[in-house]
HTML snippet that shows the backbone in 3Dmol.js (N, CA, C, O; Angstrom):
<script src="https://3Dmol.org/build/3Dmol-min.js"></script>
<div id="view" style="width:600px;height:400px;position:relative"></div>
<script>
const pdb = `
ATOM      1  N   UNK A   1      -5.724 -17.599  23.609  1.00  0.00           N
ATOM      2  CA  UNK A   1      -5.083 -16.939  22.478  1.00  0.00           C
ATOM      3  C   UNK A   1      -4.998 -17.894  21.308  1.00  0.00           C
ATOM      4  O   UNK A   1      -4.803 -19.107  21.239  1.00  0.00           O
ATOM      5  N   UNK A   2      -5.243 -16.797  20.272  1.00  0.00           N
ATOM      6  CA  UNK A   2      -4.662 -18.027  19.206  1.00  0.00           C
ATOM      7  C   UNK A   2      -3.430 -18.003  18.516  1.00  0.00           C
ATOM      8  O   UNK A   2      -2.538 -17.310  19.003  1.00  0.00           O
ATOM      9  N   UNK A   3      -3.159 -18.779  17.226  1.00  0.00           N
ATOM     10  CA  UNK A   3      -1.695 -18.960  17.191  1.00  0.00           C
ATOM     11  C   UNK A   3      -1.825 -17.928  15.508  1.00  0.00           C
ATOM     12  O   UNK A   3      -0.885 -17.788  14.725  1.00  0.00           O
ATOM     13  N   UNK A   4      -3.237 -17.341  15.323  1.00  0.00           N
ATOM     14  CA  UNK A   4      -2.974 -16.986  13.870  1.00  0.00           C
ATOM     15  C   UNK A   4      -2.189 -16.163  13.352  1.00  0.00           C
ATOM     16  O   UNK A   4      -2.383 -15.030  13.795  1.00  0.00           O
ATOM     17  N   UNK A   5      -1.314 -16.233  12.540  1.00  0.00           N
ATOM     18  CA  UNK A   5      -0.513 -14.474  12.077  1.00  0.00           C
ATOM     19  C   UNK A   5      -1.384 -13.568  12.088  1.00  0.00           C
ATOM     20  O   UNK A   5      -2.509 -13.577  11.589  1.00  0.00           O
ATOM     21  N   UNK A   6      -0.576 -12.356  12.968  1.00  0.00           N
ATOM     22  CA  UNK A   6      -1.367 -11.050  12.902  1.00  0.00           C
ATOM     23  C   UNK A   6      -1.448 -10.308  11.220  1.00  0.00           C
ATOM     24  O   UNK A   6      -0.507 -10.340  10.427  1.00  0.00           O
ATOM     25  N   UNK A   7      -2.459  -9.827  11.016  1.00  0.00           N
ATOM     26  CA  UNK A   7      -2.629  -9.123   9.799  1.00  0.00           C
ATOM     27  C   UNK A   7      -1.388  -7.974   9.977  1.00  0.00           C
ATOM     28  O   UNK A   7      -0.973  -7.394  10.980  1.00  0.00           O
ATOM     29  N   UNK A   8      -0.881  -7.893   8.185  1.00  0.00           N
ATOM     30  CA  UNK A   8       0.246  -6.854   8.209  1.00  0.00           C
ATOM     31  C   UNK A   8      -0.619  -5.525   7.217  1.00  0.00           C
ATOM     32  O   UNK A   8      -1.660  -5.905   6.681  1.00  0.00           O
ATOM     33  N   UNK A   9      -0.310  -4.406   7.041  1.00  0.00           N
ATOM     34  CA  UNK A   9      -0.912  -2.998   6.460  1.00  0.00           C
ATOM     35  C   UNK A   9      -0.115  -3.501   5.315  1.00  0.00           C
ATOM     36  O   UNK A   9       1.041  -3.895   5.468  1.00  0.00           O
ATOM     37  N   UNK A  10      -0.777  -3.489   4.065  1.00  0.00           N
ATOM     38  CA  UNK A  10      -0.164  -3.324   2.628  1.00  0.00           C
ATOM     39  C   UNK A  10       0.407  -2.261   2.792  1.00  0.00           C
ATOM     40  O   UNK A  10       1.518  -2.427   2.288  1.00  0.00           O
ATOM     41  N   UNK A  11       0.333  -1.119   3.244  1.00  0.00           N
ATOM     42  CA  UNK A  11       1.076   0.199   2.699  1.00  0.00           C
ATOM     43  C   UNK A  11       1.609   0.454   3.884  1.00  0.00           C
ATOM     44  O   UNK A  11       1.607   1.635   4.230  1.00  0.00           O
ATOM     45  N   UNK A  12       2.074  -0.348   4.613  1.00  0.00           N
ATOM     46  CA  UNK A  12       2.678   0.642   6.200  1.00  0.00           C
ATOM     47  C   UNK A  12       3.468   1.436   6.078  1.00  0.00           C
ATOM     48  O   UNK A  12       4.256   1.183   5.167  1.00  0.00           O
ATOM     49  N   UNK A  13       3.666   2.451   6.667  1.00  0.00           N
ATOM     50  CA  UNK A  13       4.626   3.657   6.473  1.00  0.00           C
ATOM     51  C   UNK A  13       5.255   3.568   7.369  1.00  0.00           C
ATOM     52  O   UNK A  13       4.950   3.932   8.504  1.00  0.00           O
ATOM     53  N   UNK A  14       6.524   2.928   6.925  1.00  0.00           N
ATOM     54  CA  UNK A  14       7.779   2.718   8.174  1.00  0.00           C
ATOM     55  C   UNK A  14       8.977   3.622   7.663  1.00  0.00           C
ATOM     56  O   UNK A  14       9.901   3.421   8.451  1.00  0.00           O
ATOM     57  N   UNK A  15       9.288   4.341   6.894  1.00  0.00           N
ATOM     58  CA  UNK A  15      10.391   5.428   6.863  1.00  0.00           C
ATOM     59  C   UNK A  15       9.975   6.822   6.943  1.00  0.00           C
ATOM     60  O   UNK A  15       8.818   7.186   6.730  1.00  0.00           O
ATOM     61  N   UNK A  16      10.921   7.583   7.250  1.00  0.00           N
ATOM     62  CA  UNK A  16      10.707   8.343   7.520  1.00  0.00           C
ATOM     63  C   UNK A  16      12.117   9.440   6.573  1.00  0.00           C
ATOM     64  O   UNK A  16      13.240   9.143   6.167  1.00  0.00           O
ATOM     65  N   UNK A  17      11.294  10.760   6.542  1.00  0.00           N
ATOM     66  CA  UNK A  17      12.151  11.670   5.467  1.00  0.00           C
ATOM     67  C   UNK A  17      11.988  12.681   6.557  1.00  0.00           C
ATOM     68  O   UNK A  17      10.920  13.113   6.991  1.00  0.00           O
ATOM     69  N   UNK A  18      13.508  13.074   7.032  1.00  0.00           N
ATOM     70  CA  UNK A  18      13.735  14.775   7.588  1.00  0.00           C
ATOM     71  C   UNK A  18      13.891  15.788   7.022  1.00  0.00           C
ATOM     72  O   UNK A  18      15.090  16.035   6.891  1.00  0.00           O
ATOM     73  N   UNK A  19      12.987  16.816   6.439  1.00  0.00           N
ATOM     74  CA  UNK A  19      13.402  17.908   5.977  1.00  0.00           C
ATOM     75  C   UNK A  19      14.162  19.120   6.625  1.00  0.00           C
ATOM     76  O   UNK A  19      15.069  18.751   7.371  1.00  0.00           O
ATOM     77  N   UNK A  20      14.023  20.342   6.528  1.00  0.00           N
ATOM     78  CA  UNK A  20      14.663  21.461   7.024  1.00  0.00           C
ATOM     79  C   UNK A  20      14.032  22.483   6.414  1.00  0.00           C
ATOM     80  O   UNK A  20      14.295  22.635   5.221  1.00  0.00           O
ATOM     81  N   UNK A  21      13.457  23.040   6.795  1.00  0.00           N
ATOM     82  CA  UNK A  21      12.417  24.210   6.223  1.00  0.00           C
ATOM     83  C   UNK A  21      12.437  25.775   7.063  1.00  0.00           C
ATOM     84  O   UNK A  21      12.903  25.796   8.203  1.00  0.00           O
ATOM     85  N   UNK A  22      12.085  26.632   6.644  1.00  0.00           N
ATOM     86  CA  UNK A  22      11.746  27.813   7.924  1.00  0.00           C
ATOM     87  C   UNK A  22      10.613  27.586   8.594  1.00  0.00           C
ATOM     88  O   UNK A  22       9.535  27.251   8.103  1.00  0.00           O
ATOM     89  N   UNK A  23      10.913  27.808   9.948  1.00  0.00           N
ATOM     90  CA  UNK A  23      10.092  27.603  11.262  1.00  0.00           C
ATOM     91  C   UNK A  23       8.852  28.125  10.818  1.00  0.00           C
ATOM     92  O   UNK A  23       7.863  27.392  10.836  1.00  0.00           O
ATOM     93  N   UNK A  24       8.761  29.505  10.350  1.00  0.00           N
ATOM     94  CA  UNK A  24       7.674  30.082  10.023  1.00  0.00           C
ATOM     95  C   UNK A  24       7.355  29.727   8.972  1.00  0.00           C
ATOM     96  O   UNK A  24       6.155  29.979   8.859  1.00  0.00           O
ATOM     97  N   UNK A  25       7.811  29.174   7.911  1.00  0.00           N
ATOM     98  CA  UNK A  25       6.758  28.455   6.654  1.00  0.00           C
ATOM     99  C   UNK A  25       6.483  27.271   7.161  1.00  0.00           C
ATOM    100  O   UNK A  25       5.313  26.961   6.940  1.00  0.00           O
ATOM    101  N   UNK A  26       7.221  26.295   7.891  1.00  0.00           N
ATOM    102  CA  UNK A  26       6.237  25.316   8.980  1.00  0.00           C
ATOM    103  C   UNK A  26       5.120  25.417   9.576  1.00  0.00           C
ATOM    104  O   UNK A  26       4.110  24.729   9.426  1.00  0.00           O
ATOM    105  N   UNK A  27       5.321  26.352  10.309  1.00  0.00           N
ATOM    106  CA  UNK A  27       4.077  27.017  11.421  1.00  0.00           C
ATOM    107  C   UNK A  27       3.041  27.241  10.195  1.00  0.00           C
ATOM    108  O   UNK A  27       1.975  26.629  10.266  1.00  0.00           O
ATOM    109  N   UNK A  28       3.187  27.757   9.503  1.00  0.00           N
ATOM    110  CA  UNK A  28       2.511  28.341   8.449  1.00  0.00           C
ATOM    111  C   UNK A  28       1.438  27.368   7.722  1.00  0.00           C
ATOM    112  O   UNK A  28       0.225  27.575   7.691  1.00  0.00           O
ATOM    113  N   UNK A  29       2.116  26.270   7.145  1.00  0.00           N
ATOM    114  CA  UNK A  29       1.994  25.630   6.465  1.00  0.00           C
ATOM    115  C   UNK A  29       1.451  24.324   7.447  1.00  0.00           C
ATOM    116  O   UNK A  29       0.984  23.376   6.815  1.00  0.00           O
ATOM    117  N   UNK A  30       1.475  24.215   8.819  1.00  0.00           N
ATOM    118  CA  UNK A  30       0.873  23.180   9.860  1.00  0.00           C
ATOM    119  C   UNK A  30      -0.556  24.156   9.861  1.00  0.00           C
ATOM    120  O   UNK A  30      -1.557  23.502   9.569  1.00  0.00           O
ATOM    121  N   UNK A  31      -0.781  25.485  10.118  1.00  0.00           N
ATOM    122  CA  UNK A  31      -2.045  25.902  10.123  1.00  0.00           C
ATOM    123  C   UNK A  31      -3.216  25.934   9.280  1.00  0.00           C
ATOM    124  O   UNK A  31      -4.412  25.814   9.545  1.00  0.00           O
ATOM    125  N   UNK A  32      -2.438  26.171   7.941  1.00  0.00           N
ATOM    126  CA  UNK A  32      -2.719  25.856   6.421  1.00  0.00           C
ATOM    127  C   UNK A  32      -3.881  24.391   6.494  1.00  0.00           C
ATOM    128  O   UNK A  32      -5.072  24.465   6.189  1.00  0.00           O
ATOM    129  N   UNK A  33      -3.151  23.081   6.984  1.00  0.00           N
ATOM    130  CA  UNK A  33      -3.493  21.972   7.053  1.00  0.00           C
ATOM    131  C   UNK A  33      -4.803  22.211   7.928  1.00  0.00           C
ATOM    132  O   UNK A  33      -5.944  22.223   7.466  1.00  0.00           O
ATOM    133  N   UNK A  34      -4.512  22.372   9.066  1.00  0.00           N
ATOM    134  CA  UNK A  34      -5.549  22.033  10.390  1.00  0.00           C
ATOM    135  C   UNK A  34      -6.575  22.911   9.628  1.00  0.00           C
ATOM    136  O   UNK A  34      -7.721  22.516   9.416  1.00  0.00           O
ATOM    137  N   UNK A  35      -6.136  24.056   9.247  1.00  0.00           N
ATOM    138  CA  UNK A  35      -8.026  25.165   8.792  1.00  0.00           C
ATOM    139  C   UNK A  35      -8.292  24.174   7.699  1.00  0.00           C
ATOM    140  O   UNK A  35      -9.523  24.184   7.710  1.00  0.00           O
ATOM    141  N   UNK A  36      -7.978  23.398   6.843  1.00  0.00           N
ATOM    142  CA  UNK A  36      -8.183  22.338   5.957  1.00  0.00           C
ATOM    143  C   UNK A  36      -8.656  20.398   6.173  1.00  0.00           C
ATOM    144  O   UNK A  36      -8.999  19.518   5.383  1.00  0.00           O
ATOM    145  N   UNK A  37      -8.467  20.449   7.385  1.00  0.00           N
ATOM    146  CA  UNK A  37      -9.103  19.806   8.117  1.00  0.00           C
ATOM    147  C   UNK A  37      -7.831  17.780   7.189  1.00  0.00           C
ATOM    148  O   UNK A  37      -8.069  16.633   6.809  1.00  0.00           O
ATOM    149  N   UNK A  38      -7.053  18.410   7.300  1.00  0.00           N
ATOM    150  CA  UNK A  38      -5.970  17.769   7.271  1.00  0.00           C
ATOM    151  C   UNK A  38      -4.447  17.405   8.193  1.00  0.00           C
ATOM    152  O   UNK A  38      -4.186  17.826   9.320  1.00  0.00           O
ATOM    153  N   UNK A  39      -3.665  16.592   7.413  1.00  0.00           N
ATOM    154  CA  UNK A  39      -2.589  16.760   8.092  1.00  0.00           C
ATOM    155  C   UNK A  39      -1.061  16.723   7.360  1.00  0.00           C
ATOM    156  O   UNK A  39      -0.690  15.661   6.861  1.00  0.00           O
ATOM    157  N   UNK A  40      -0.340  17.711   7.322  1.00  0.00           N
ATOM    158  CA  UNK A  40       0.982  18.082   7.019  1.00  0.00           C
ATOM    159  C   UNK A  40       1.489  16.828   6.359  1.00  0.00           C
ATOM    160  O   UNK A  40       1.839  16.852   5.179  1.00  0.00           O
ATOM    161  N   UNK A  41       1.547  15.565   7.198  1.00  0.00           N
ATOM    162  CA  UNK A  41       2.060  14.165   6.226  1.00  0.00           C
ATOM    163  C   UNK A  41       1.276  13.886   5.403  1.00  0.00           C
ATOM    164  O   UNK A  41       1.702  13.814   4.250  1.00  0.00           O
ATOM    165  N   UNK A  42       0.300  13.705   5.574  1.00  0.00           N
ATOM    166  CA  UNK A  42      -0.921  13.441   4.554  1.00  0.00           C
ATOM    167  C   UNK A  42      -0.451  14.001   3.496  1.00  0.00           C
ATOM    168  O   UNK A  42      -0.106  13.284   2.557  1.00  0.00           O
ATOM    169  N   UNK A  43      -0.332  15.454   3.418  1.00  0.00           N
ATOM    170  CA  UNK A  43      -0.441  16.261   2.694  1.00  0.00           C
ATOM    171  C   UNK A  43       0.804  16.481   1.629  1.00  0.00           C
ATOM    172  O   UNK A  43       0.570  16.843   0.476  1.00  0.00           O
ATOM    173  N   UNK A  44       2.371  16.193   2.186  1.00  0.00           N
ATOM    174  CA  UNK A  44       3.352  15.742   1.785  1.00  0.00           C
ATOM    175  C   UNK A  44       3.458  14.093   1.318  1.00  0.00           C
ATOM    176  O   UNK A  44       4.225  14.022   0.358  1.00  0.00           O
ATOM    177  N   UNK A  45       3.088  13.166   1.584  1.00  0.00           N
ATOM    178  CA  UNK A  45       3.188  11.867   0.997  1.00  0.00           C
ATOM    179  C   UNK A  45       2.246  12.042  -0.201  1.00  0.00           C
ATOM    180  O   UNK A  45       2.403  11.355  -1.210  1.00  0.00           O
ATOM    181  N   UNK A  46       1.228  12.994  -0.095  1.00  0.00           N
ATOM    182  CA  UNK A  46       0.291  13.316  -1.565  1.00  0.00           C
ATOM    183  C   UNK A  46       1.199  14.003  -2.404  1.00  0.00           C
ATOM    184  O   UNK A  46       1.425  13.541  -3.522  1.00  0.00           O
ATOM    185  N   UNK A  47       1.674  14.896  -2.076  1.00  0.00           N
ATOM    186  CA  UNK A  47       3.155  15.562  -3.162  1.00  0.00           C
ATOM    187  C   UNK A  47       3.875  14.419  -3.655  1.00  0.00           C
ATOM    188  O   UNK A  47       3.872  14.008  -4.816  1.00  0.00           O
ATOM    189  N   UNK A  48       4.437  13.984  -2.757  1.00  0.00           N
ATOM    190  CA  UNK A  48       5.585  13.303  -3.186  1.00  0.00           C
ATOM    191  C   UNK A  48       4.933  11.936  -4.343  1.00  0.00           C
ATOM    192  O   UNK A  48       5.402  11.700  -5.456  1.00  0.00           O
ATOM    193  N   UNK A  49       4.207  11.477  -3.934  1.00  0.00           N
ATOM    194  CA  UNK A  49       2.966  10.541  -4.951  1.00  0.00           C
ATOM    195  C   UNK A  49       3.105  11.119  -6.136  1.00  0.00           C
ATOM    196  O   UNK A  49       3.483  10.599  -7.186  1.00  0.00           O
ATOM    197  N   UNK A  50       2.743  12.364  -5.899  1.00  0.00           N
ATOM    198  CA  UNK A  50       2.169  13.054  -7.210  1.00  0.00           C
ATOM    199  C   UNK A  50       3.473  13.380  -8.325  1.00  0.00           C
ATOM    200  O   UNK A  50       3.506  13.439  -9.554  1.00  0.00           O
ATOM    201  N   UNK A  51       4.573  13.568  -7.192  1.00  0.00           N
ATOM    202  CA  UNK A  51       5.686  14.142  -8.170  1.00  0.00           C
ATOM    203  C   UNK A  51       6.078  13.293  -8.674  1.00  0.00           C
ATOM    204  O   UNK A  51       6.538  13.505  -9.796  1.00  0.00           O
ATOM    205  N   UNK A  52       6.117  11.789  -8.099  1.00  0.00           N
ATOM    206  CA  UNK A  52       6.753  10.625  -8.733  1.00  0.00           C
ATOM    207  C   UNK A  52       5.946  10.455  -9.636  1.00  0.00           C
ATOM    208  O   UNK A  52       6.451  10.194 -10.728  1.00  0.00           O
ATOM    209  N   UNK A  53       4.791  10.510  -9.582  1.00  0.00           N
ATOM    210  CA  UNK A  53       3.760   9.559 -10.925  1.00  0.00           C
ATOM    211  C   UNK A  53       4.578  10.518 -11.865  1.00  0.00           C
ATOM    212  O   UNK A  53       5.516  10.113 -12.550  1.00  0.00           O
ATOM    213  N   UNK A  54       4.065  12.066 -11.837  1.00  0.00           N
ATOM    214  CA  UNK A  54       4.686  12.939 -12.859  1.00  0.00           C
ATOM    215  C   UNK A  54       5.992  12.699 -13.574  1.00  0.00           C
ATOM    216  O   UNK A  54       5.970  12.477 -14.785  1.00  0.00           O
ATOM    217  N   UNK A  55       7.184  12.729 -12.872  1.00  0.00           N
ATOM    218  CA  UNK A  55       8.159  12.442 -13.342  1.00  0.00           C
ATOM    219  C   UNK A  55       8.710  10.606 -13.441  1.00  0.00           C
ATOM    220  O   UNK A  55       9.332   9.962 -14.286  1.00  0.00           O
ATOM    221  N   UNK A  56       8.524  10.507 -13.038  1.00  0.00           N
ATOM    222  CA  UNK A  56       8.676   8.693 -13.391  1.00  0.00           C
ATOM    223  C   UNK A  56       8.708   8.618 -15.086  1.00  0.00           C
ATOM    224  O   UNK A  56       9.838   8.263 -15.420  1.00  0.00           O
ATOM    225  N   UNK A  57       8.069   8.777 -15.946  1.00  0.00           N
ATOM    226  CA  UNK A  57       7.280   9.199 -17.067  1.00  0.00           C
ATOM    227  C   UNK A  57       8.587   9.822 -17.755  1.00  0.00           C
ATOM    228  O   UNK A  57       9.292   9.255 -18.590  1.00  0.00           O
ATOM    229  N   UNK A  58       8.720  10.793 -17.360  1.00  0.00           N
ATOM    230  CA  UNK A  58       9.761  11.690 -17.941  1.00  0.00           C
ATOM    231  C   UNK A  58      10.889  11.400 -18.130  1.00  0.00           C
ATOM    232  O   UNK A  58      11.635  11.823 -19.013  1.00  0.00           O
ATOM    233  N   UNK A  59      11.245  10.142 -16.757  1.00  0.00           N
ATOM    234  CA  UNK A  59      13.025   9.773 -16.277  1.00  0.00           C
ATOM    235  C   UNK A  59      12.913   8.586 -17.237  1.00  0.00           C
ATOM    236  O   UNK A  59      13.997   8.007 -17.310  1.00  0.00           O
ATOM    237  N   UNK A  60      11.941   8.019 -18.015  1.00  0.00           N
ATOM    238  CA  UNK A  60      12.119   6.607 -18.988  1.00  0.00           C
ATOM    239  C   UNK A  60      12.635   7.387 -20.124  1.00  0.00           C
ATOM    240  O   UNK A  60      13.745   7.066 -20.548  1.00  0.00           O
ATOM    241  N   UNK A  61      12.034   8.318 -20.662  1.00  0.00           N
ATOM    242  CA  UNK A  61      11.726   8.607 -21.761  1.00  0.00           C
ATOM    243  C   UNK A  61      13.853   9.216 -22.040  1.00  0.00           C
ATOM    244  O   UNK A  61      14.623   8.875 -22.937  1.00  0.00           O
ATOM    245  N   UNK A  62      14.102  10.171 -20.821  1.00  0.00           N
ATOM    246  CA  UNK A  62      15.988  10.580 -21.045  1.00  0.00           C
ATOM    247  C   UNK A  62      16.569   9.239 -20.935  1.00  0.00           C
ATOM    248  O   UNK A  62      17.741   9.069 -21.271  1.00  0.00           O
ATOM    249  N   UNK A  63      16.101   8.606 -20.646  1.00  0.00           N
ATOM    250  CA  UNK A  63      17.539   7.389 -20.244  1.00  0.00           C
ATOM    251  C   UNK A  63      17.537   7.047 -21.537  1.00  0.00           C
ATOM    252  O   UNK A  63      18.732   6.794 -21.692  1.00  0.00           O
ATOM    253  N   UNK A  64      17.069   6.878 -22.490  1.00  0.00           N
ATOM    254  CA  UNK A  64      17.128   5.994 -23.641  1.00  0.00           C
ATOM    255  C   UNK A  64      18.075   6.753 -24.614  1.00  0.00           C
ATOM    256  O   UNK A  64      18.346   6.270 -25.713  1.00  0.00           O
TER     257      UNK A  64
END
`;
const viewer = $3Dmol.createViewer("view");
viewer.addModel(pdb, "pdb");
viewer.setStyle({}, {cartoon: {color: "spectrum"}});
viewer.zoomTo();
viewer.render();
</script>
């Protein structure tokens, strides 16, 4: 063995967000993904990306 530090992921995704949604817009929205050849987190960490770039922008501009 050697003694080198293991490589760490620049972006590791270590938290986690619980929502609460309807079962059936879940179900819904997990099938949505798979016929899309995706996946539900994927697909939510791309929202949430997206909403921040969007509004980030917006929240400088009221504070002042």
């Amino acid at each position: 063995m050697t003694d080198q530090p293991k490589k760490i992921k620049a972006n590791k995704k270590d938290g986690q967000l619980l929502i609460r949604i309807n079962s059936t817009e879940r179900d819904e929205f997990i099938q949505l993904c798979e016929a899309m050849d995706t996946s539900a987190a994927r697909e939510l960490r791309k929202f949430i990306r997206s909403f921040m770039k969007k509004n980030q922008s917006a929240d400088i501009h009221t504070k002042e």
